[in-house]
N, CA, C and O atoms as a GROMACS GRO file, in nm:
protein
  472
    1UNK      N    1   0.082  -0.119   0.000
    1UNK     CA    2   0.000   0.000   0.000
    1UNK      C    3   0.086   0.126   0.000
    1UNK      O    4   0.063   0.228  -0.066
    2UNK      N    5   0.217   0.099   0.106
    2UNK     CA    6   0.304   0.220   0.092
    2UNK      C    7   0.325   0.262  -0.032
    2UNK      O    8   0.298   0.372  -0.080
    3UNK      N    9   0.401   0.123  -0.109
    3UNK     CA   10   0.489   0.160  -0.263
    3UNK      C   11   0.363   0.217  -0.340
    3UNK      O   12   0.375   0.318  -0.410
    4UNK      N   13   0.265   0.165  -0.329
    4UNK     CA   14   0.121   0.222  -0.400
    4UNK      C   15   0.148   0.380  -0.401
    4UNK      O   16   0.192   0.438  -0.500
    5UNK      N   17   0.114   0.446  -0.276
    5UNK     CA   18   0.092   0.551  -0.238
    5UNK      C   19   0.215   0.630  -0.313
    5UNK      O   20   0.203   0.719  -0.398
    6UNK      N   21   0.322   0.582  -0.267
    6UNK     CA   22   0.452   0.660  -0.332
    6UNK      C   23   0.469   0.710  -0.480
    6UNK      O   24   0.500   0.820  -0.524
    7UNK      N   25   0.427   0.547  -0.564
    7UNK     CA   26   0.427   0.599  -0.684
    7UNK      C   27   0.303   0.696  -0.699
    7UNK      O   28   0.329   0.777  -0.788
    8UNK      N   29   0.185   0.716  -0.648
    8UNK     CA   30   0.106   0.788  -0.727
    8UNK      C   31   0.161   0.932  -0.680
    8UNK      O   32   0.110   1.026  -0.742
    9UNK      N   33   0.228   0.955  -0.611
    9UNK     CA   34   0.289   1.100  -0.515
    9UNK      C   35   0.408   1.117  -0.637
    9UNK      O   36   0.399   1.224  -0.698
   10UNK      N   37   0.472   1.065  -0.661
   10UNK     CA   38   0.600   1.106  -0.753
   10UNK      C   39   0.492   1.136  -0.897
   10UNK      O   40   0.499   1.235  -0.970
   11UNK      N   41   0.399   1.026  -0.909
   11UNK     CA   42   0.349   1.067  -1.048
   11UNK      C   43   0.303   1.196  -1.033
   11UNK      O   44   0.354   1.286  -1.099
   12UNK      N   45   0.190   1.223  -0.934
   12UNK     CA   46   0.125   1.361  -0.916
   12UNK      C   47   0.222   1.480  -0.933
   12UNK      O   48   0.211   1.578  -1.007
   13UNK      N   49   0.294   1.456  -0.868
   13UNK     CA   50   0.445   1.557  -0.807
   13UNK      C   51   0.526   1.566  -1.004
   13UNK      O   52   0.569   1.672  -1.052
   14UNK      N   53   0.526   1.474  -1.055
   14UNK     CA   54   0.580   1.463  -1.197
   14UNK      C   55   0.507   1.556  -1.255
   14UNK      O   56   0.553   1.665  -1.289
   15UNK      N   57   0.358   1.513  -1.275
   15UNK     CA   58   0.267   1.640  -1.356
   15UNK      C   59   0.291   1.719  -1.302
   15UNK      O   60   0.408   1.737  -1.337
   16UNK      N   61   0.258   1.833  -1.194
   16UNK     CA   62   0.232   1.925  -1.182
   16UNK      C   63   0.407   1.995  -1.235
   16UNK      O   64   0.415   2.103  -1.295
   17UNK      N   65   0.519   1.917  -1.203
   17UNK     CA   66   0.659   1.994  -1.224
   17UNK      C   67   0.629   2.053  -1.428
   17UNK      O   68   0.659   2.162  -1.475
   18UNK      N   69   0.553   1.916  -1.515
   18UNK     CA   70   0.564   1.945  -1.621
   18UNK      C   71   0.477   2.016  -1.668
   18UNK      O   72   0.501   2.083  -1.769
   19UNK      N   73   0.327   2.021  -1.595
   19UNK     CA   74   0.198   2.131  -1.660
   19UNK      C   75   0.363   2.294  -1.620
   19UNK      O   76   0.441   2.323  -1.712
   20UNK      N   77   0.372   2.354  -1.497
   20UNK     CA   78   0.464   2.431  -1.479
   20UNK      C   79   0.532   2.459  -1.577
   20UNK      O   80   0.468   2.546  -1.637
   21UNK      N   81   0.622   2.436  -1.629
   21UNK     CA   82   0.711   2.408  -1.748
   21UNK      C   83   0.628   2.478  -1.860
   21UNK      O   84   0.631   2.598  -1.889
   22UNK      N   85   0.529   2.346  -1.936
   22UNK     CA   86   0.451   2.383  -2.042
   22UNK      C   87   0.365   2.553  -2.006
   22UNK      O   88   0.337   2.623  -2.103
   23UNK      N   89   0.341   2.589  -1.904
   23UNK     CA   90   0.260   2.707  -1.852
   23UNK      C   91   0.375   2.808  -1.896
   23UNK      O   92   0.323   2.902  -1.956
   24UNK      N   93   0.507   2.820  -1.888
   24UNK     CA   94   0.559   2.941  -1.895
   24UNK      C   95   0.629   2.924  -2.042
   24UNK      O   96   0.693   3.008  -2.106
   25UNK      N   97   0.601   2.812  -2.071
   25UNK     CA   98   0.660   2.802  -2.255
   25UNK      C   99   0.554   2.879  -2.302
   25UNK      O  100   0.590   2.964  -2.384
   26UNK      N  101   0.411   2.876  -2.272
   26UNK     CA  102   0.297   2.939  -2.362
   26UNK      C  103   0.300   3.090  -2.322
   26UNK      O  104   0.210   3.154  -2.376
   27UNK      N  105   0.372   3.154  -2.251
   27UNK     CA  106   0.345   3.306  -2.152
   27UNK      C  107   0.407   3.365  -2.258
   27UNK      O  108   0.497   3.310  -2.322
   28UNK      N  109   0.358   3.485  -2.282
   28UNK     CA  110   0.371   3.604  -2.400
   28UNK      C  111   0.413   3.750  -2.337
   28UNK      O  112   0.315   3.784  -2.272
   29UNK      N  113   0.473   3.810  -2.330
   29UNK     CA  114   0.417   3.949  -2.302
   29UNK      C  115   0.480   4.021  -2.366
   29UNK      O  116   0.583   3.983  -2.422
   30UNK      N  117   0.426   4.163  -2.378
   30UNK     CA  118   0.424   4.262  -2.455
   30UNK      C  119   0.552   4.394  -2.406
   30UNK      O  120   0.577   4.462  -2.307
   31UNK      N  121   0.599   4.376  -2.523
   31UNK     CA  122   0.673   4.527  -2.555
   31UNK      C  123   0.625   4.631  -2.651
   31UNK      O  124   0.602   4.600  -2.768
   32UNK      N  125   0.603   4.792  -2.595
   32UNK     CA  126   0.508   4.859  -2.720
   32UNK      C  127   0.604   4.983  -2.726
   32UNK      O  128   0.642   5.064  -2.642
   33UNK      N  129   0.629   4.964  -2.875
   33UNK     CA  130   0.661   5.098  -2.908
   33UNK      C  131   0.507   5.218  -2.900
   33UNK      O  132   0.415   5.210  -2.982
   34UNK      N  133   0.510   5.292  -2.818
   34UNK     CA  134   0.418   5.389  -2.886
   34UNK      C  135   0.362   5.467  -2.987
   34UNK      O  136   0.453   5.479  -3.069
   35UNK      N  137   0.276   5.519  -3.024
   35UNK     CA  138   0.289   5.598  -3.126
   35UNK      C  139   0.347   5.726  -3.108
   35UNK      O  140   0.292   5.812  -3.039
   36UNK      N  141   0.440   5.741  -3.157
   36UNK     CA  142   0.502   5.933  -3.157
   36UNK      C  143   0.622   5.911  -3.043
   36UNK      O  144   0.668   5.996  -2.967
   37UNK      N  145   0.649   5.811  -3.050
   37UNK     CA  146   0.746   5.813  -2.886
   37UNK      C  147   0.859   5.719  -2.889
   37UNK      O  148   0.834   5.618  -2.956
   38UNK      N  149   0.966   5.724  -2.839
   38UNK     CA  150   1.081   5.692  -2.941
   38UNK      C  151   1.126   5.636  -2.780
   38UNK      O  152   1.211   5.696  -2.715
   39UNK      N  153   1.051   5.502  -2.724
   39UNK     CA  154   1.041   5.443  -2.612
   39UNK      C  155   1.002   5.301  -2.607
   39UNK      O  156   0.900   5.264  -2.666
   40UNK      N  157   1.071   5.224  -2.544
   40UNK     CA  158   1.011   5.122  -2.531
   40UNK      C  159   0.926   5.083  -2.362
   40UNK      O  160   0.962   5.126  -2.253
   41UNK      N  161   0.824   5.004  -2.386
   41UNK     CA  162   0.680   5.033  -2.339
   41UNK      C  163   0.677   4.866  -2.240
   41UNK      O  164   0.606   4.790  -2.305
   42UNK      N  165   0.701   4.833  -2.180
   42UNK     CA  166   0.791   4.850  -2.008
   42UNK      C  167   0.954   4.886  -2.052
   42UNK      O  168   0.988   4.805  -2.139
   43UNK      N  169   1.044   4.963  -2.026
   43UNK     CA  170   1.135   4.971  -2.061
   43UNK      C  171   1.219   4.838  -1.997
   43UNK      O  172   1.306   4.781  -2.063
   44UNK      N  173   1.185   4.800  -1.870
   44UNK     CA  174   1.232   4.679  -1.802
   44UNK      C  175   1.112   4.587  -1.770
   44UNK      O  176   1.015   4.623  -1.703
   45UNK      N  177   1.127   4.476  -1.819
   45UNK     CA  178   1.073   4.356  -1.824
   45UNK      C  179   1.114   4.257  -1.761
   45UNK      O  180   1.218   4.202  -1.797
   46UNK      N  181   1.040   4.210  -1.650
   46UNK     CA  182   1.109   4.037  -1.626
   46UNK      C  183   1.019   3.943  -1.676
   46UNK      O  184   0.911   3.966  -1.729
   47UNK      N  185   1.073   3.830  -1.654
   47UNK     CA  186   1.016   3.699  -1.710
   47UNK      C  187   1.084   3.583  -1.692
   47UNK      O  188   1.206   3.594  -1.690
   48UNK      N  189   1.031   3.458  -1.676
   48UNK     CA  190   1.084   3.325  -1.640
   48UNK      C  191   1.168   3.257  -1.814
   48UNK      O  192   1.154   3.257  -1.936
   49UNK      N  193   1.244   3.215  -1.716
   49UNK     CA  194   1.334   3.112  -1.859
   49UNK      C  195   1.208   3.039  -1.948
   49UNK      O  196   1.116   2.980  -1.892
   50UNK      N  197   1.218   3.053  -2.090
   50UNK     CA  198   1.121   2.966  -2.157
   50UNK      C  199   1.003   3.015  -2.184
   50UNK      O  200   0.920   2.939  -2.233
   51UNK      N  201   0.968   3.153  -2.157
   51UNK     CA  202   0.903   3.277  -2.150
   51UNK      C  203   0.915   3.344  -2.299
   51UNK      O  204   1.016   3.311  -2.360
   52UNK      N  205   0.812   3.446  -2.375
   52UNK     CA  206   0.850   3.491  -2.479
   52UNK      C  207   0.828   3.655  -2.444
   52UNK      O  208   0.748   3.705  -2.365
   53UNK      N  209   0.916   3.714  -2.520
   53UNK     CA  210   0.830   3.881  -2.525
   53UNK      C  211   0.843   3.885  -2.698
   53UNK      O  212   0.926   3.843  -2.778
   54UNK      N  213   0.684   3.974  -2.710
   54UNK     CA  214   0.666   4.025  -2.831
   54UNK      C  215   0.646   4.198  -2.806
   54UNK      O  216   0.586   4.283  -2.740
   55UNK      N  217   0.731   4.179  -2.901
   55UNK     CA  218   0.805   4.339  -2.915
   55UNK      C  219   0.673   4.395  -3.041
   55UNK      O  220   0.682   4.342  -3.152
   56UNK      N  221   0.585   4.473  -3.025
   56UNK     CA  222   0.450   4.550  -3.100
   56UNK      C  223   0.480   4.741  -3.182
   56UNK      O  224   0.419   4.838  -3.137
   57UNK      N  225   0.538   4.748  -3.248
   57UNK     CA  226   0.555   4.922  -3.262
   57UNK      C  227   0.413   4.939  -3.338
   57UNK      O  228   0.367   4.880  -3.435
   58UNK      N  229   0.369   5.023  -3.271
   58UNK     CA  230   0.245   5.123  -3.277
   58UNK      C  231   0.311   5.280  -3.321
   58UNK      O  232   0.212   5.354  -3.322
   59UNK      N  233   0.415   5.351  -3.352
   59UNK     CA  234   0.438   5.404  -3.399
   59UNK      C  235   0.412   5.409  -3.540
   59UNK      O  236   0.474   5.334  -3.615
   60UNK      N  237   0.326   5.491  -3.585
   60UNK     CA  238   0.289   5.544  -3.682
   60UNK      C  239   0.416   5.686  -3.785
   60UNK      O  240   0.440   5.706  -3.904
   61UNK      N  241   0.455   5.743  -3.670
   61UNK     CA  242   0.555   5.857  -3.712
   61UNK      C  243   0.657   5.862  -3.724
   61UNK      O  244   0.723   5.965  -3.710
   62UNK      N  245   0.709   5.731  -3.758
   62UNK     CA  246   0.879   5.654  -3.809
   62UNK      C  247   0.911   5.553  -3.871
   62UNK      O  248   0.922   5.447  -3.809
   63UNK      N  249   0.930   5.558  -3.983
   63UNK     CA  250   0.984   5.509  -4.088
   63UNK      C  251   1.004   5.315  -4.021
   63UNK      O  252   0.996   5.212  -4.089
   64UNK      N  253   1.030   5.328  -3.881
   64UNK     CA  254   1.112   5.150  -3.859
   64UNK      C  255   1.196   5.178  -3.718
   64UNK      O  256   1.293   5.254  -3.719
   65UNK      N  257   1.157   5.117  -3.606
   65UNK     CA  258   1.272   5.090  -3.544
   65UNK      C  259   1.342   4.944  -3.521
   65UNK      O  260   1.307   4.830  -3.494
   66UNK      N  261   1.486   5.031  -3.552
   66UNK     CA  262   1.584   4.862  -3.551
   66UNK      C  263   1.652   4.845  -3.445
   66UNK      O  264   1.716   4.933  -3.387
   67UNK      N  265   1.640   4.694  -3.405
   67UNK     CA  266   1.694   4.722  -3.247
   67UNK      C  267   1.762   4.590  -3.249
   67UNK      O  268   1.734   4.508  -3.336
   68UNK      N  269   1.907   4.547  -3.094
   68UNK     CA  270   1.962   4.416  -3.126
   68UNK      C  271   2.000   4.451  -2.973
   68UNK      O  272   2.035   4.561  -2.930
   69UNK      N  273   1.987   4.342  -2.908
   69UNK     CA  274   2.109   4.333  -2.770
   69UNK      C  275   2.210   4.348  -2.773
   69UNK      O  276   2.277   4.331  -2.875
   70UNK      N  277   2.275   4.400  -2.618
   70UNK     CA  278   2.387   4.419  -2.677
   70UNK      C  279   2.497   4.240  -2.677
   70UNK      O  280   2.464   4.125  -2.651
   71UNK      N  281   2.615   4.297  -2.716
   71UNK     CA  282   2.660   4.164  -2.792
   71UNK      C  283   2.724   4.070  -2.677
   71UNK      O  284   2.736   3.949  -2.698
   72UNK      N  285   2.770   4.134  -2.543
   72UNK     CA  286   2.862   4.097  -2.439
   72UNK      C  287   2.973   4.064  -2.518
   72UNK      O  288   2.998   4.136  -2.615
   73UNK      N  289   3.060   3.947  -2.488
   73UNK     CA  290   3.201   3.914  -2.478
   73UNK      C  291   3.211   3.803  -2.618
   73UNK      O  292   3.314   3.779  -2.680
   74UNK      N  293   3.091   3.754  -2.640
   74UNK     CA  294   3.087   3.682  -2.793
   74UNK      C  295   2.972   3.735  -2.888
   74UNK      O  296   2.866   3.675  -2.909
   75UNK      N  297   3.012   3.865  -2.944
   75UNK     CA  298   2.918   3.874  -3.048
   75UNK      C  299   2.858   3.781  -3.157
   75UNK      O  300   2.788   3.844  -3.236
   76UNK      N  301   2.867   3.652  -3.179
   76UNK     CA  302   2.801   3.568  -3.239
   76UNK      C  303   2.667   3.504  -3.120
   76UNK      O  304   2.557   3.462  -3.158
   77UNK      N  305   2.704   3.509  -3.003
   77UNK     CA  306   2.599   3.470  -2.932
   77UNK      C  307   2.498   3.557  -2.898
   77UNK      O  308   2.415   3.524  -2.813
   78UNK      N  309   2.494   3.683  -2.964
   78UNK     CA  310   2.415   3.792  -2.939
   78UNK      C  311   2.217   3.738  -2.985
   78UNK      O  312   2.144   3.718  -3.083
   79UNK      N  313   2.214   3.739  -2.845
   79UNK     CA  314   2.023   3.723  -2.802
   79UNK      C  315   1.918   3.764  -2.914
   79UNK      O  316   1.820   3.697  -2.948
   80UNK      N  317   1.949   3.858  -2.952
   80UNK     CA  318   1.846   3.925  -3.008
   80UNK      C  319   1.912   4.013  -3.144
   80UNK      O  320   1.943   4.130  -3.122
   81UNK      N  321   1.930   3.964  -3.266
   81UNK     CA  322   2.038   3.996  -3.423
   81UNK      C  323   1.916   4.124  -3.417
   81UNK      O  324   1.810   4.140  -3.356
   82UNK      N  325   1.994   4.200  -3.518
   82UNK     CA  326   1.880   4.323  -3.494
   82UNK      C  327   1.799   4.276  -3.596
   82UNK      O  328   1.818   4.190  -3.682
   83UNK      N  329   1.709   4.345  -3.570
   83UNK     CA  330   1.541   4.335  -3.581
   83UNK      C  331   1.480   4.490  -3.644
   83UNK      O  332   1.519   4.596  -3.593
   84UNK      N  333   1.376   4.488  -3.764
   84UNK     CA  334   1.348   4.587  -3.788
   84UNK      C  335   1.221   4.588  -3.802
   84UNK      O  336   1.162   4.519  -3.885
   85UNK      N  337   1.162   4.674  -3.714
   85UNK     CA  338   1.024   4.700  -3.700
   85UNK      C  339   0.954   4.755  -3.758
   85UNK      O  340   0.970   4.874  -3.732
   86UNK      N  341   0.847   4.733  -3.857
   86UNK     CA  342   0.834   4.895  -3.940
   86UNK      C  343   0.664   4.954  -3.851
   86UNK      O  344   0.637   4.902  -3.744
   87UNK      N  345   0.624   4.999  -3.876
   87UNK     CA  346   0.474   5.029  -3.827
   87UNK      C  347   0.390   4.923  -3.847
   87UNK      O  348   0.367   4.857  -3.949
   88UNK      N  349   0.336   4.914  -3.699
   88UNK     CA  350   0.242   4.807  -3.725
   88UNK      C  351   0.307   4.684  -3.763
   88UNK      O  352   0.239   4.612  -3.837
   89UNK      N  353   0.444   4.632  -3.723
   89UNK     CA  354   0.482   4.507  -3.712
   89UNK      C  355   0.487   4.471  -3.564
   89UNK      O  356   0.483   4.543  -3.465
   90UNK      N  357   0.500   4.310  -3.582
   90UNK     CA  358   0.506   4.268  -3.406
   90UNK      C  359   0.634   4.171  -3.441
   90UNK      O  360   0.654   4.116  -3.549
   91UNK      N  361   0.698   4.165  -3.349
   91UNK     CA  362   0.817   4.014  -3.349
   91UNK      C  363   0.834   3.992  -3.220
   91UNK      O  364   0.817   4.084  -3.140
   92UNK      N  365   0.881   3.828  -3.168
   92UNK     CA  366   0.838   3.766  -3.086
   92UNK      C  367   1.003   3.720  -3.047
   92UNK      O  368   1.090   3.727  -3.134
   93UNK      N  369   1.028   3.683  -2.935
   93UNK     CA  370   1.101   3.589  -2.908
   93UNK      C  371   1.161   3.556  -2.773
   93UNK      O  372   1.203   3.628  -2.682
   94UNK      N  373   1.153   3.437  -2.787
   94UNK     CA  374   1.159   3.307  -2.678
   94UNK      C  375   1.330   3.295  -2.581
   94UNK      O  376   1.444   3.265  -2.613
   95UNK      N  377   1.268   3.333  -2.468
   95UNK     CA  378   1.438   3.365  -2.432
   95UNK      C  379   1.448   3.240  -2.296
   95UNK      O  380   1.384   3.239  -2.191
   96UNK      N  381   1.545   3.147  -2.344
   96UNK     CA  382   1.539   3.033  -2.255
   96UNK      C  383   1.652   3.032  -2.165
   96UNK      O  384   1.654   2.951  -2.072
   97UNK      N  385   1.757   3.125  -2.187
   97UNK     CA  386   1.842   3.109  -2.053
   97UNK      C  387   1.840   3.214  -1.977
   97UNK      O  388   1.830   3.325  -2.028
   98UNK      N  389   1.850   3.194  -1.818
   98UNK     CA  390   1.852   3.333  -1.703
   98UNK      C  391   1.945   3.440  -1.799
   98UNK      O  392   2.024   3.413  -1.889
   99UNK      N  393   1.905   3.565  -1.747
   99UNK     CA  394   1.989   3.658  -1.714
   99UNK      C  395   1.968   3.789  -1.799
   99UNK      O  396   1.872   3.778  -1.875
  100UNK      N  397   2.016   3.878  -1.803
  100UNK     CA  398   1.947   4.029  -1.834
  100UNK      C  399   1.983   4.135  -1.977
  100UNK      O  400   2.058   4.231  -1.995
  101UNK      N  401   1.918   4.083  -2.033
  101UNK     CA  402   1.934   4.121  -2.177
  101UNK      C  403   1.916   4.283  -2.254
  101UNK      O  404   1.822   4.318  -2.325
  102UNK      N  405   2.001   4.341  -2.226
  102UNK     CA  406   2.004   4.494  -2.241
  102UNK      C  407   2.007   4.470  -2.429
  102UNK      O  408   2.066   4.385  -2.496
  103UNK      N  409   1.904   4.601  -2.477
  103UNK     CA  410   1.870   4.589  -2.630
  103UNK      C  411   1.843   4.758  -2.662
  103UNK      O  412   1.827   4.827  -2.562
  104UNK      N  413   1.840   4.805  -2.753
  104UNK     CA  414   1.871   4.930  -2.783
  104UNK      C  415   1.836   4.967  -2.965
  104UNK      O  416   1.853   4.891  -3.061
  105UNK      N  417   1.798   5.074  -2.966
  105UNK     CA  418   1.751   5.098  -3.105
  105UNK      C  419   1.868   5.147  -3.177
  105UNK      O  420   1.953   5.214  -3.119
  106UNK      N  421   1.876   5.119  -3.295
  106UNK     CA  422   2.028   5.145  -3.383
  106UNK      C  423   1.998   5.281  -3.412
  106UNK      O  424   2.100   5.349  -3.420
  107UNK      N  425   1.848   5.367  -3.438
  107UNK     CA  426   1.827   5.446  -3.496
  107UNK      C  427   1.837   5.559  -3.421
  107UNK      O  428   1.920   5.644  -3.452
  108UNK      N  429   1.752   5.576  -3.310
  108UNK     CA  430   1.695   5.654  -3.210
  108UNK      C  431   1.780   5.635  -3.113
  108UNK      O  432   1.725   5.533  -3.073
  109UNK      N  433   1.878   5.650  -3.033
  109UNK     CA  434   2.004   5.657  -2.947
  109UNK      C  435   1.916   5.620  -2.780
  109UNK      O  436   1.953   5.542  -2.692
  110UNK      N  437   1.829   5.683  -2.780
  110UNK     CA  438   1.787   5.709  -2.715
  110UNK      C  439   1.678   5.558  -2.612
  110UNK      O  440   1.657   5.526  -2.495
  111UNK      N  441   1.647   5.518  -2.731
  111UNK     CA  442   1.546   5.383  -2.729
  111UNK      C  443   1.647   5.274  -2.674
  111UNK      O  444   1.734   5.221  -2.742
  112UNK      N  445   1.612   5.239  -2.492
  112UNK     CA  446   1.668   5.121  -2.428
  112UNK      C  447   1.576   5.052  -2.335
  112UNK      O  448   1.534   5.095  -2.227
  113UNK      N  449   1.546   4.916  -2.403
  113UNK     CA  450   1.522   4.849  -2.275
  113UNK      C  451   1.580   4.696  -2.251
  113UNK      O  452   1.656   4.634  -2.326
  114UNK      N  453   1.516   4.646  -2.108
  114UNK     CA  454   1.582   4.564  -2.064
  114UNK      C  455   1.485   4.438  -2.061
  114UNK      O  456   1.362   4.442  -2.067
  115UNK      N  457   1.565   4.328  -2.052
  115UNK     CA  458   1.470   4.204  -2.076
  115UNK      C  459   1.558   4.134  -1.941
  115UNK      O  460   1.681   4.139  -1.941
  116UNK      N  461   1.470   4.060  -1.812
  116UNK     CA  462   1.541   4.002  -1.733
  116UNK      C  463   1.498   3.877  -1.703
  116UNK      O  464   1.387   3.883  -1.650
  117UNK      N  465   1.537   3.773  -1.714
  117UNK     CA  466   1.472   3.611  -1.700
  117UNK      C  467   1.533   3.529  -1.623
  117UNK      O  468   1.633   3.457  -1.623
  118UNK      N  469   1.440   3.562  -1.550
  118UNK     CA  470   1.483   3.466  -1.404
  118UNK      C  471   1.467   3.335  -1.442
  118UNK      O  472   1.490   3.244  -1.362
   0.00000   0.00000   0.00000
């Protein structure tokens, strides 16, 4: 009856570790360029490993913003290759290892935010 009990506790204890998992693979959230505003819209973001942010420009009054992380110590491993947004585009992406991803607009000097994944 013990070994009974045990396995159904590791099984239970198994699902719930993997629904967890699958729950933050499906999590989305939003980055917004504004319209008229040369900002990104939480400028700092957290989020769990396996987590996505989609980056949305609602700017209407600029041509495109292009943006890339920065590169750290191996620019081939750079997070995020730049990216060009034009109005009314969205792009997405899935960031699976910890740690804090500083990104910046090539165009607008000014345009920084941060991505942090715990």
């Amino acid at each position: 009856m013990k070994k009974r009990m045990s396995v159904c506790y590791l099984f239970c204890l198994s699902m719930l570790i993997s629904a967890g998992q699958l729950a933050a693979e499906g999590v989305v959230h939003d980055v917004v360029v504004p319209d008229g505003k040369d900002q990104f819209v939480p400028a700092i973001i957290t989020i769990s490993a396996g987590e996505t942010v989609r980056w949305v420009n609602n700017d209407t009054h600029r041509s495109s913003h292009d943006f890339a992380s920065l590169p750290g110590p191996n620019p081939e491993n750079r997070e995020l290759k730049v990216v060009e947004l034009k109005p009314g585009e969205v792009f997405e992406h899935t960031f699976e290892r910890p740690g804090e991803y500083i990104y910046f607009c090539y165009i607008h000097k000014g345009m920084i935010g941060k991505v942090v994944v715990k």
